[in-house]
C-alpha positions in Angstrom: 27.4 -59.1 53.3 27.4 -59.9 49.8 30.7 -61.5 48.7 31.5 -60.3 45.1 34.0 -61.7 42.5 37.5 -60.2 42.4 38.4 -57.4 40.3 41.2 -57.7 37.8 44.9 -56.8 38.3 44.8 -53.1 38.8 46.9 -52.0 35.7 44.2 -54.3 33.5 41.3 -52.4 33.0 38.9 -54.2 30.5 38.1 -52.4 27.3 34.1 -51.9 28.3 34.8 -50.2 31.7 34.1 -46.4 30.7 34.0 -44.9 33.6 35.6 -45.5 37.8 36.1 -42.9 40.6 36.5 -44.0 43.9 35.1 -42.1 47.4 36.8 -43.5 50.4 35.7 -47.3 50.2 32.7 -46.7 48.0 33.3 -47.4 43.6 31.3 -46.3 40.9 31.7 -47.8 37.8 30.4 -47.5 34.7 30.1 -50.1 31.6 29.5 -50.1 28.1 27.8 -52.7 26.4 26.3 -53.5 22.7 22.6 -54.9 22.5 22.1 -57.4 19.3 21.5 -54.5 17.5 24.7 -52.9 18.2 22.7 -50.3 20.3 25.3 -49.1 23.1 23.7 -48.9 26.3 25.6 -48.7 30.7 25.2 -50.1 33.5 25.8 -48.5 36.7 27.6 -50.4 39.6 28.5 -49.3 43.4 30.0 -50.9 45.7 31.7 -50.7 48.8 35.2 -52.1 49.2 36.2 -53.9 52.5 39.4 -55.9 53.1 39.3 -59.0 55.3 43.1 -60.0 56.0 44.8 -59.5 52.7 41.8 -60.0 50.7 39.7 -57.3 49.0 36.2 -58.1 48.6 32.8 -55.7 47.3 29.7 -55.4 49.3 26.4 -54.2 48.4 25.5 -53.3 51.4 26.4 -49.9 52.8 26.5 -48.8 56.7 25.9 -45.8 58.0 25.8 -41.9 57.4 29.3 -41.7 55.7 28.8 -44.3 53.4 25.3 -43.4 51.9 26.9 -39.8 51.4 29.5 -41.2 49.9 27.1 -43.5 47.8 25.3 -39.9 46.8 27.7 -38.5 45.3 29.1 -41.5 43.9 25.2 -41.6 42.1 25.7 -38.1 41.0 29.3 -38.2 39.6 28.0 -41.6 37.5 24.8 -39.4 36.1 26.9 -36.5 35.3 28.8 -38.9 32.9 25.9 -40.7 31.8 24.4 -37.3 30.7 27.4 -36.2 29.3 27.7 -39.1 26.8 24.2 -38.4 26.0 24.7 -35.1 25.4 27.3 -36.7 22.9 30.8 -35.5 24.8 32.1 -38.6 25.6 
């Protein structure tokens, strides 16, 4: 498994995070971000949450049926946004 970097405190959400839903253990987030040019472009990240103890870690790496439906949908709620805010309705 693929041990990533902790997330921030839940009530501080930083000011480039657009876009979160949550299905079961599996995140999508989205981000926004400024090229050199001040062109705004996202990047799309999933993960699936798994708690060792008291610790609360992301994997990569999803297992089974449930959690590549899960992954799915969590795909198609992020391109719905996406093509929202290119349709301009943020």
């Amino acid at each position: 498994m693929t041990k990533q970097k902790k997330e921030p405190q839940p009530d501080s959400k930083p000011d480039n995070l657009v876009f979160e839903e949550r299905l079961g253990a599996i995140r999508v987030t989205i981000w926004e971000n400024h090229d050199k040019n001040g062109n705004v472009f996202h990047n799309v990240n999933v993960v699936r949450r798994y708690q060792v103890g008291s610790e609360w870690s992301n994997s990569d790496k999803f297992t089974g049926l449930s959690d590549v439906a899960l992954l799915r949908e969590a795909v198609e709620l992020a391109q719905t946004w996406l093509r929202s805010y290119s349709l301009g309705g943020k």
